[in-house]
C-alpha positions as CSV (number, residue, x, y, z in Angstrom):
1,X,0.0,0.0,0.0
2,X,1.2,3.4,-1.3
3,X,1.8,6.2,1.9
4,X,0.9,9.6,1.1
5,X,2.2,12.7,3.1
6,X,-1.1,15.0,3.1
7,X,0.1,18.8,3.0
8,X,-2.7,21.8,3.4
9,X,-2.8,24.6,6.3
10,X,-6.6,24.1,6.1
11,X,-7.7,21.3,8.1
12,X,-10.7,20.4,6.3
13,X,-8.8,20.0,2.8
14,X,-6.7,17.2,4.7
15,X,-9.5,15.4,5.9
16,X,-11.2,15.9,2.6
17,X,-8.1,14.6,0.8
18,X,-7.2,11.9,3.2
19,X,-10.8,10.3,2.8
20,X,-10.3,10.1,-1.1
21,X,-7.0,8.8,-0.8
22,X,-8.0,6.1,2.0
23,X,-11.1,5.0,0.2
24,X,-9.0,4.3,-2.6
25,X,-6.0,2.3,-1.4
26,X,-3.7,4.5,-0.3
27,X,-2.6,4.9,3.7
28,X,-1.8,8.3,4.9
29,X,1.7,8.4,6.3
30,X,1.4,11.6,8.4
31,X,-0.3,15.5,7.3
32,X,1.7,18.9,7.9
33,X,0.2,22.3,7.9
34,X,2.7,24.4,5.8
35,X,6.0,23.5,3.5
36,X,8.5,23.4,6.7
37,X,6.1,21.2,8.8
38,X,6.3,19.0,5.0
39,X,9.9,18.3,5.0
40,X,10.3,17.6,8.4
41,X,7.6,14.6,8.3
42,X,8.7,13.6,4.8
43,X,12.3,13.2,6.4
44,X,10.8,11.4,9.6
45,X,8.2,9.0,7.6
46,X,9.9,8.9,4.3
47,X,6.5,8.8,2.2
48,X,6.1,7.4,-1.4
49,X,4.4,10.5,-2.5
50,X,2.9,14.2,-1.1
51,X,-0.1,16.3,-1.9
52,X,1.1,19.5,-1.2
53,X,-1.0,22.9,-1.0
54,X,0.6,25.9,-2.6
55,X,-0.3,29.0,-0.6
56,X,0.4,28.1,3.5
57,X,1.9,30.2,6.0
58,X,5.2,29.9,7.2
59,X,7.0,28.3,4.2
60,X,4.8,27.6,1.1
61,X,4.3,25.1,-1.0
62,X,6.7,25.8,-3.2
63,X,9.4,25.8,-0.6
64,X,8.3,23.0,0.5
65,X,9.2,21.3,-2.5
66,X,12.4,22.9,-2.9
67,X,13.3,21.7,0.4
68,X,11.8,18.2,0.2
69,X,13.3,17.9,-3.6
70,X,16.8,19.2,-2.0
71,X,16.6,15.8,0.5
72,X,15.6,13.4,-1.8
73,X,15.4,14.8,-5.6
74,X,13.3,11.5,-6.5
75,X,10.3,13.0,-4.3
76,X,7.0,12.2,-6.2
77,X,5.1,15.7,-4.9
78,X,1.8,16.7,-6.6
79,X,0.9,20.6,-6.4
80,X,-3.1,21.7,-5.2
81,X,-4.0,24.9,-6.2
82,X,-6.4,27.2,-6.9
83,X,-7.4,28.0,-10.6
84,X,-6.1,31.4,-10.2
85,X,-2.2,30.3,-8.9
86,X,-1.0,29.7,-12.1
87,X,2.1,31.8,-12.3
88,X,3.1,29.6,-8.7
89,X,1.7,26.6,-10.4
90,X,4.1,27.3,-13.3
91,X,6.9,28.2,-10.7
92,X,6.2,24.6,-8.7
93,X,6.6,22.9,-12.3
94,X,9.9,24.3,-13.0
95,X,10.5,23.8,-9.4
96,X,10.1,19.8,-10.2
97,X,6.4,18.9,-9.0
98,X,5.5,15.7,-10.8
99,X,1.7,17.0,-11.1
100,X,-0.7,19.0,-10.0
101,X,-4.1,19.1,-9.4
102,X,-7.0,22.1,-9.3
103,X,-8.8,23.6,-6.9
104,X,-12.0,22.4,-6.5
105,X,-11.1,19.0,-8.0
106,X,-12.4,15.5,-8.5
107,X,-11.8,12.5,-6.3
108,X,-10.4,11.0,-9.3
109,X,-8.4,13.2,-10.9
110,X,-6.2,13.3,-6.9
111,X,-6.0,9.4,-7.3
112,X,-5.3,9.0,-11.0
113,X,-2.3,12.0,-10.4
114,X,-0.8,9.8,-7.6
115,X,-1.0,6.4,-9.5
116,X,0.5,8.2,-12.4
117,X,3.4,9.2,-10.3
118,X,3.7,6.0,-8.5
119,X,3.9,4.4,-11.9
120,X,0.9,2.1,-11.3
121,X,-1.3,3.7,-14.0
């Protein structure tokens, strides 16, 4: 079973995306609230993939990436964002995402980015 670090400051986009991700075979390794929370619990639980929100206090998404990216460059993180972050959706991309998904999105579209990524598509 594939572990997924779950990365949002809003609480209720976790538990939204953690349902999806259970109900469809994957386990939830751990959630953080903003891109330094992320690479401390990707270091500690060494996930397969991350869903990682782009605007957080503190450090950002894209931070977080750098920083997670900068301890292990064959991280598999997928970017959430909102429809109108598409200059920082661009910037994550360059950055070296491996996806992202849109703001409001379908259940599928979060599980058929992650088994893309995981190369069980």
């Amino acid at each position: 079973m594939k572990r997924v670090l779950v990365v949002d400051d809003a609480c209720v986009v976790r538990m939204i995306i953690k349902g999806v991700l259970e109900s469809n075979g994957f386990q939830i390794a751990g959630e953080a609230k903003n891109g330094r929370e992320a690479l401390s619990k990707y270091m500690e639980l060494k996930p397969d993939a991350v869903t990682m929100d782009i605007i957080m206090p503190e450090a950002d998404g894209i931070q977080g990436l750098k920083d997670i990216l900068g301890f292990d460059k064959h991280a598999k993180v997928i970017m959430v964002s909102a429809i109108d972050q598409r200059e920082s959706l661009m910037e994550a991309i360059r950055a070296g995402a491996s996806d992202y998904i849109v703001k409001p999105f379908e259940d599928e579209r979060i599980v058929t980015a992650l088994k893309r990524v995981l190369g069980e598509s």
